[in-house]
C-alpha positions in Angstrom: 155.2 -99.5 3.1 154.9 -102.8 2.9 157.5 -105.2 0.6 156.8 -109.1 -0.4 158.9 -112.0 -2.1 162.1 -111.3 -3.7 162.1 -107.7 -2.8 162.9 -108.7 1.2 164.9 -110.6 0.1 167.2 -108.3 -1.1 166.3 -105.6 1.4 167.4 -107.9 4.2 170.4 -108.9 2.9 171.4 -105.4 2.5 170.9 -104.8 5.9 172.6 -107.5 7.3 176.2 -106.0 5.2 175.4 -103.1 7.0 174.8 -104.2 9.9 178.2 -105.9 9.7 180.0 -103.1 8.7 179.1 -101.2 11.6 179.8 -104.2 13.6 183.3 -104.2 12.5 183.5 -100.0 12.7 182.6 -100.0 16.3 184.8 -102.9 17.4 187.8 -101.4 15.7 186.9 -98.3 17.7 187.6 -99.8 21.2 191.1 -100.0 23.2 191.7 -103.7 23.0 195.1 -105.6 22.9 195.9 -107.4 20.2 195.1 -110.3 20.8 192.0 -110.1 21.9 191.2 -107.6 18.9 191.2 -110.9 16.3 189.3 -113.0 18.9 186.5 -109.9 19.4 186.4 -110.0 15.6 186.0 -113.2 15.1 183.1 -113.8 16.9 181.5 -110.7 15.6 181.7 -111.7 12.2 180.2 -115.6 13.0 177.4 -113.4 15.0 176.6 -111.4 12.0 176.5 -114.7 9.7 174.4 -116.9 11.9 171.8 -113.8 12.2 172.4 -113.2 8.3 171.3 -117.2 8.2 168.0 -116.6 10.3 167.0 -113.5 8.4 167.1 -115.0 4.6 165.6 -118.9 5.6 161.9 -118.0 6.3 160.2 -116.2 3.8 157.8 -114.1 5.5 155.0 -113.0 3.5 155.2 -109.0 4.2 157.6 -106.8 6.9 157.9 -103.6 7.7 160.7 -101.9 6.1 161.8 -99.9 9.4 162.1 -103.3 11.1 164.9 -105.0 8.9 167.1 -101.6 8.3 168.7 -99.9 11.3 168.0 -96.4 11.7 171.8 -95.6 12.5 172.4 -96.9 9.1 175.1 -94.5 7.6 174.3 -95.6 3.8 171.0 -95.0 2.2 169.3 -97.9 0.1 167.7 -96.6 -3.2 166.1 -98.9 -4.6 166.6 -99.5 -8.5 164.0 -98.6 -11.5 162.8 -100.9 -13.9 162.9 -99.2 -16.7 160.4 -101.1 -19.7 161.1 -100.5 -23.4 158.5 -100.0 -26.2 158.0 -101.6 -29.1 158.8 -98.8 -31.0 162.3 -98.7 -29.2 163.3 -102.5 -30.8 162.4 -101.3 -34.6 165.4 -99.2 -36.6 165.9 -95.8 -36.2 163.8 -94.1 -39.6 164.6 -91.3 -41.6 162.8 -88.2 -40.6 159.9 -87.1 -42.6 159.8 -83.7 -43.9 156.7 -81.8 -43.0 154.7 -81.1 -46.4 155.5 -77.4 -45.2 158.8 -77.7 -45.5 159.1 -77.9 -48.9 157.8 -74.5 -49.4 160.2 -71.5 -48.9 160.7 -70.2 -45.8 159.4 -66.3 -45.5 162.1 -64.2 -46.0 162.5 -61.0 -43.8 161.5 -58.2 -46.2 164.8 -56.1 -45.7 166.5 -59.1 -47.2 164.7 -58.9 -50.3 166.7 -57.6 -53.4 165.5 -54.5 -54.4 164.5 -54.1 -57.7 165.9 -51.5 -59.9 164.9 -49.8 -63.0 166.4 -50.7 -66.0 169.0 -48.9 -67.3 170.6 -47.8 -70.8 173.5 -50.4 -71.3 176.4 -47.0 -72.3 174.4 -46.2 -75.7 175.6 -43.4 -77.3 173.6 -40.7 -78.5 173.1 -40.1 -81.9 174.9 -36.9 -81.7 178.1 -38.4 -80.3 180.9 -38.1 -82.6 181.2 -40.6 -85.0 177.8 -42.5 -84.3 176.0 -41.1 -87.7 178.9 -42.5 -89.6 178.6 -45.6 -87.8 174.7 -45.8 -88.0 175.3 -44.9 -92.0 177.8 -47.5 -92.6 175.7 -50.2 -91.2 172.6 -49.3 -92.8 174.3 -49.3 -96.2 175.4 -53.0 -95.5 172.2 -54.2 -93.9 170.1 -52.9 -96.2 171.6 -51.7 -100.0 167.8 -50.3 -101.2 169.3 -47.9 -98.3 172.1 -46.5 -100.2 169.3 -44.3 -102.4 168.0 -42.3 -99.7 171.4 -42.2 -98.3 173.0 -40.9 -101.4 170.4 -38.3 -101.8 169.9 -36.1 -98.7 172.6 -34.9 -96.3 173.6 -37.0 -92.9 170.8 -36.1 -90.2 172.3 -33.6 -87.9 171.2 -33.7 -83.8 170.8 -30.2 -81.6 171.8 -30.4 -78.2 168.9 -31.8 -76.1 167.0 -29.6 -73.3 165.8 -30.5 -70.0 163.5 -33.1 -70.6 160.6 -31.6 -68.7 160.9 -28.7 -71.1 161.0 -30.6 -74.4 157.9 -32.4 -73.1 156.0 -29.5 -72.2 157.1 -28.1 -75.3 155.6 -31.1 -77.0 151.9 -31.0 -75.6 152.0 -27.5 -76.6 152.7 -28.5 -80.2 149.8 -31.1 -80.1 147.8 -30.9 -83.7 148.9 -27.3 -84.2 150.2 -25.3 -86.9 154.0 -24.3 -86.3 153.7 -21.1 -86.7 150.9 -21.3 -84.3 152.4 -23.1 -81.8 155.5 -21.6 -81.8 153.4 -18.1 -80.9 151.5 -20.2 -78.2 155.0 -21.4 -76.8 156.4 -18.3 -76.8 154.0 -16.6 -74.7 154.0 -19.4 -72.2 157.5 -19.1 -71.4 156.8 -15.5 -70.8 154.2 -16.4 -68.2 156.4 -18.8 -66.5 159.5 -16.1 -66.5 161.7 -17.4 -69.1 162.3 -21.1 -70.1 164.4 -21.6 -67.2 161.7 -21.4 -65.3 159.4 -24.2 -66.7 159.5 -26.4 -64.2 156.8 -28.6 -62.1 156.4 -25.9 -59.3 155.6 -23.2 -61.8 153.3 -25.0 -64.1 151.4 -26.5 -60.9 150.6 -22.4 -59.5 149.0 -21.6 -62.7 145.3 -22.2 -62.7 143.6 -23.0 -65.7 142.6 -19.4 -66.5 146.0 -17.6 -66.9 147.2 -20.4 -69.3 144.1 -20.2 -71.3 145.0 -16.3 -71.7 148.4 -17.4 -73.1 146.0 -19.6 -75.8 146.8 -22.9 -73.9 143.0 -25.0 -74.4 141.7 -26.3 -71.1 142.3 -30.1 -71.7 146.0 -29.4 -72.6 146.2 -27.4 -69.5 145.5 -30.2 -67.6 148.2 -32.2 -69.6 150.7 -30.0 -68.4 149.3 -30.3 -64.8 149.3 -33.8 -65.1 153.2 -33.8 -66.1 154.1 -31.2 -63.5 152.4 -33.6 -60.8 154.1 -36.7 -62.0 157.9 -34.8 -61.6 156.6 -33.6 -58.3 156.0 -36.8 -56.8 158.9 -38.1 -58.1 157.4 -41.1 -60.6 158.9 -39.2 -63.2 163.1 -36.5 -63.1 165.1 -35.7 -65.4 167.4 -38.0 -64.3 165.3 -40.9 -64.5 164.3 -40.3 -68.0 167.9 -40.0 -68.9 168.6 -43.7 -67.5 165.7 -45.7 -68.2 166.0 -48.0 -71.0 163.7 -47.5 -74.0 160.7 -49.8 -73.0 160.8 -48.4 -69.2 160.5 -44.9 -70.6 157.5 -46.0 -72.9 156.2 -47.4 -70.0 156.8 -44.6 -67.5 156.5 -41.4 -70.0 152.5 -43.0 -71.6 151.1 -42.8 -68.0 150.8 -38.9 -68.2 148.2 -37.4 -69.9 147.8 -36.4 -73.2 151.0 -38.2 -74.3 151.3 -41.5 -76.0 153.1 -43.8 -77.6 153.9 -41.9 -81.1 155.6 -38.5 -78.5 157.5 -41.5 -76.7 159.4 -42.6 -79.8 159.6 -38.6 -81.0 160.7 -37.4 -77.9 163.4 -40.5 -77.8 164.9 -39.8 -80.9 164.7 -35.6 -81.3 165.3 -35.2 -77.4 167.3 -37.9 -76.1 169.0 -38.8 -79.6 168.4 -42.8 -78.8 169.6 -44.4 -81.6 167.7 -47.7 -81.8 163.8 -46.3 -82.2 161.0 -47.2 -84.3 157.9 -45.3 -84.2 155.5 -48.3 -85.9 152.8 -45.8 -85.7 154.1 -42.8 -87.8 152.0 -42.4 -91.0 155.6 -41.2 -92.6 157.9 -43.5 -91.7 155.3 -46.0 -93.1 155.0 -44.3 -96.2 158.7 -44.3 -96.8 158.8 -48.0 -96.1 156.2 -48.7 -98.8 158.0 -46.5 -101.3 161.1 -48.0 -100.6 160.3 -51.4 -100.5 157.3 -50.9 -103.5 154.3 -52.1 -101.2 151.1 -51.7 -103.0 149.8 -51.6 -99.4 150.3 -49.2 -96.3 152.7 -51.6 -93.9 151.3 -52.7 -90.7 153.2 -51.5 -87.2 153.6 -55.3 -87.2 154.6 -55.9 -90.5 157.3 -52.3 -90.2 159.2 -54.4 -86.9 160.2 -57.1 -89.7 160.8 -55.2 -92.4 163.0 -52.9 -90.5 164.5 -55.7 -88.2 167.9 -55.6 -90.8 168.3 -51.8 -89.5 169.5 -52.8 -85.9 170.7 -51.2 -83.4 170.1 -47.8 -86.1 166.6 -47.7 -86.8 166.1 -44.0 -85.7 168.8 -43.2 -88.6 166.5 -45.3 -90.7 163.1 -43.9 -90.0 164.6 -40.2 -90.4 165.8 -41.3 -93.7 161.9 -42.7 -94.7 160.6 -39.3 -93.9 162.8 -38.2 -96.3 161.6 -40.4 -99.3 157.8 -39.3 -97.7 158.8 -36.2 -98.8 160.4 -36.8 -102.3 157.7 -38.2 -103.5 155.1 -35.1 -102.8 153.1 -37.0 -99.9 152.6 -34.6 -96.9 155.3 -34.1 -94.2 153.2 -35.5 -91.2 156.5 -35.9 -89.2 158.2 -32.7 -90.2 157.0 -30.4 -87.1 158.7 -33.6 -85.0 161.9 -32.6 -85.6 161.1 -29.8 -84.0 159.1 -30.5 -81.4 157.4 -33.9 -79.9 153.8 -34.2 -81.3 150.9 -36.4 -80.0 148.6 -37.7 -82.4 145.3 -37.0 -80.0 142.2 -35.9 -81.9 141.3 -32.5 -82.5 139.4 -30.5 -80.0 
């Protein structure tokens, strides 16, 4: 390797302060007096100067590094890095830049998600809960005085204790656009098929084919409703706990994706069943015919036009709708909703 300039420069005069300190390491080593000690070191030291002189006064244009560095040199030379600095080093330190992805949200494990629940009832009573119909009566006669009438007239809706629900709604696509007397007959016999009514449930409804219940006088497209239910309890979308928790809109939600039951059994089933207190049923020709005798409409009330008119009856509107069967009834117009407070009706065409 071959060195130029400056560079030797400095190699040799690294060299020559080793080669002095050796100098002086040896010399110390020997057994002299004295005396003779400082003279010996003496002249070593102007003998290490005067070749220190010769070495640095020329300025040879390239050496061989082995030549000016003694191989019994005890300390190693390392020669030092240059280290250059960039442009970028002399400007100020910026602000860090976000990455355009940052700004959307990080994915989030999916065991960390919250789980959604159903919605729940927030502790209403039912209707038949002591004290409630007083309470429901009491506000209606404030809310709404053209109330106090009906009221007045007819004695305080009473409330049975509710069955299973998967009874009451199997119950109710057997009463679908049937007679009572009729459908209490076709009822009764399909209890006795299943072995009494505590039997009705999904597991016995799902082992009857078609043909036995059509023996019993159960049509084929209502069979299939009550397969259709039993399935929906079986897999679990649907239990008798669930429907007893769910809030009224879930229920509508969850109860209308069986078949053969809509919207008008929903709000029966809520309020003859599970006594809610708060329902409307928009789509009952009675309850609509009350409200336009009550309220002298020379026009049948619109389900949109029956959520403003009733909106005063809140949270009793069940209490009120029974009571506008009632005036239906006074004034000679056919009980349409009569069989539902017996049983949960759909309004499905006739077969």
């Amino acid at each position: 390797m071959k060195l130029r300039g400056r560079e030797l420069r400095n190699l040799t005069a690294a060299g020559s302060r080793t080669q002095i300190r050796l100098a002086i390491t040896r010399t110390s080593d020997q057994p002299l007096s004295v005396a003779m000690g400082k003279q010996k070191r003496s002249k070593i030291l102007s003998s290490s100067f005067q070749l220190h002189q010769s070495q640095t006064s020329p300025e040879p244009t390239s050496v061989d590094i082995s030549e000016s560095i003694s191989s019994s040199s005890k300390i190693p030379f390392r020669p030092r890095k240059v280290r250059k600095l960039s442009s970028n080093a002399r400007k100020p330190p910026q602000p860090p830049v976000l990455d355009s992805d940052s700004s959307k949200p990080s994915k989030t494990n999916p065991s960390q998600l919250p789980i959604l629940l159903p919605k729940t009832v927030k502790t209403v009573k039912p209707l038949s809960f002591e004290g409630e119909i007083d309470a429901a009566l009491n506000h209606l006669r404030k809310a709404d005085p053209l109330l106090m009438i009906p009221i007045d007239s007819y004695q305080p809706p009473a409330f049975d204790s509710p069955g299973p629900p998967f009874l009451t709604l199997a119950k109710s696509i057997l009463y679908q656009q049937l007679a009572t007397n009729a459908a209490k007959s076709i009822y009764n016999r399909f209890v006795s098929l299943c072995g009494g009514e505590a039997e009705v449930v999904p597991e016995t409804i799902l082992s009857l084919n078609p043909n036995q219940l059509r023996e019993v006088g159960i049509s084929g497209r209502k069979a299939s409703y009550l397969h259709d239910l039993a399935d929906k309890f079986k897999s679990g979308i649907l239990s008798d706990s669930s429907i007893l928790e769910m809030d009224d809109e879930s229920l509508l939600t969850k109860l209308t994706l069986v078949k053969g039951i809509g919207a008008w059994s929903v709000h029966m089933f809520m309020i003859f069943s599970l006594q809610r207190p708060d329902v409307l049923p928009v789509g009952d020709l009675g309850v609509r015919k009350g409200v336009q005798l009550l309220y002298g409409l020379k026009e049948l009330p619109r389900p949109l036009d029956m959520e403003q008119i009733c909106e005063k009856w809140k949270p009793y509107r069940s209490v009120g709708s029974w009571y506008m069967w009632r005036c239906m009834e006074a004034k000679g117009a056919k009980a349409t909703s009569k069989v539902a407070a017996t049983a949960v009706v759909d309004a499905t065409p006739p077969e």
